[in-house]
C-alpha positions as CSV (number, residue, x, y, z in Angstrom):
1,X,-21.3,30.0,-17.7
2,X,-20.0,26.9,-18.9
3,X,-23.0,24.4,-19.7
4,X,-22.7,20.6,-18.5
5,X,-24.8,19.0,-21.2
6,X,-22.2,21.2,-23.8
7,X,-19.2,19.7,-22.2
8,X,-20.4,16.0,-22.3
9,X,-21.0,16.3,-26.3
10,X,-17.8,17.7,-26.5
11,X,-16.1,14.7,-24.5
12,X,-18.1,12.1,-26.2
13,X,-17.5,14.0,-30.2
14,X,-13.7,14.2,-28.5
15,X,-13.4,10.6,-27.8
16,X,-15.4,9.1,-31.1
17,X,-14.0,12.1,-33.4
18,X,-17.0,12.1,-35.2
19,X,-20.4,14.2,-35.0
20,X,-22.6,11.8,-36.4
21,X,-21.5,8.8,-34.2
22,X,-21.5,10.9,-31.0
23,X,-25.1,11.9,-31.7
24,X,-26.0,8.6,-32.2
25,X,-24.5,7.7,-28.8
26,X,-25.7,10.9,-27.1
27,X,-29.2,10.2,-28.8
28,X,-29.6,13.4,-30.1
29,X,-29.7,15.3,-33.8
30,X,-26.2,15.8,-35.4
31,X,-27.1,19.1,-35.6
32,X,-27.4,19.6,-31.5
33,X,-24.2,18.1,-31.3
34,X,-23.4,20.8,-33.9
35,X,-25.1,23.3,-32.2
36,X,-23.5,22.6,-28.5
37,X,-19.9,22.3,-29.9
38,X,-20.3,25.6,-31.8
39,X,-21.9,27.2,-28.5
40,X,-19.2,25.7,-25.9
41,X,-16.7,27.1,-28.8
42,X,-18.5,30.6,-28.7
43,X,-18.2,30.6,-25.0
44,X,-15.0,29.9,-24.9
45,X,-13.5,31.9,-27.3
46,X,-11.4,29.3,-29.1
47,X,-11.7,26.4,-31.7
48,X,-12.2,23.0,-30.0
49,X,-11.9,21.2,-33.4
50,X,-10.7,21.5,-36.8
51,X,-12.8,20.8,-39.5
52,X,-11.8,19.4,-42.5
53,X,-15.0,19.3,-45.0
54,X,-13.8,17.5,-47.5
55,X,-12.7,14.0,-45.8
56,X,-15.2,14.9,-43.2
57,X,-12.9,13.9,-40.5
58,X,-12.4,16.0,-37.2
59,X,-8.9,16.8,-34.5
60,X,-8.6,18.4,-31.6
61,X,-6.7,21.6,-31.6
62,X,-4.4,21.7,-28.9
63,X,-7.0,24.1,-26.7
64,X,-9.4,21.2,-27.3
65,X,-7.3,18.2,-26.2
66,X,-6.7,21.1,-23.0
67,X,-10.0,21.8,-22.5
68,X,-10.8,17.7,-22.4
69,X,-9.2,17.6,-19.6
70,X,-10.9,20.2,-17.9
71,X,-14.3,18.9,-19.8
72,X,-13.9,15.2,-17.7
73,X,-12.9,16.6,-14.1
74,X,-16.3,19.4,-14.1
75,X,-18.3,16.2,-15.4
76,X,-16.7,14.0,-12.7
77,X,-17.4,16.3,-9.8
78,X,-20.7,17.0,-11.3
79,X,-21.9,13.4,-11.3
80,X,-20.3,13.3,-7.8
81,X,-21.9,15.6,-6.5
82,X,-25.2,14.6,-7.8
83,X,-24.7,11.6,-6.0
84,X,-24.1,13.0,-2.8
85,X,-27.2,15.2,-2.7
86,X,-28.9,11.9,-3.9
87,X,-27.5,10.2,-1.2
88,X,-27.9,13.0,1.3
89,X,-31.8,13.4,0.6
90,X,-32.5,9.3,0.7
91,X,-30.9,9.7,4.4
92,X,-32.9,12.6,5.4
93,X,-36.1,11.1,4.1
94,X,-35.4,7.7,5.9
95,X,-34.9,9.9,8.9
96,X,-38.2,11.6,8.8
């Protein structure tokens, strides 16, 4: 089962290229960001990212630049419908 919080590291690492700066911004450890990347990757079957240790600089594989896609509709209709059911239970509770 694809995990939501996994997902959103993976767009925001996606769209800074960078571990360290998308911890920052997700306010977590480098190594969760680590952790959820290497987990989504796991899940997945496929590389997201290549690594390259020496420059320390990140790309997108093709599957990752793919699976962003994917990664920002499920986040989009998750915040959605969060909203809705937000929405939904402030209209029942002004009803009762």
């Amino acid at each position: 089962m694809l995990d939501l919080q996994q997902l959103e590291t993976f767009r925001v690492v996606a769209v800074t290229s960078n571990f360290t700066r998308a911890a920052a911004q997700l306010g977590y450890h480098q190594s969760t960001v680590t952790f959820h990347i290497k987990s989504l990757e796991r899940e997945l079957g496929v590389r997201l990212f290549e690594r390259h240790r020496f420059s320390r600089t990140i790309a997108m594989t093709d599957v990752g630049r793919r699976t962003f896609e994917y990664a920002e509709r499920l986040l989009a209709l998750a915040a959605e419908a969060k909203a809705k059911a937000a929405s939904f239970a402030r209209g029942r509770s002004q009803e009762g």
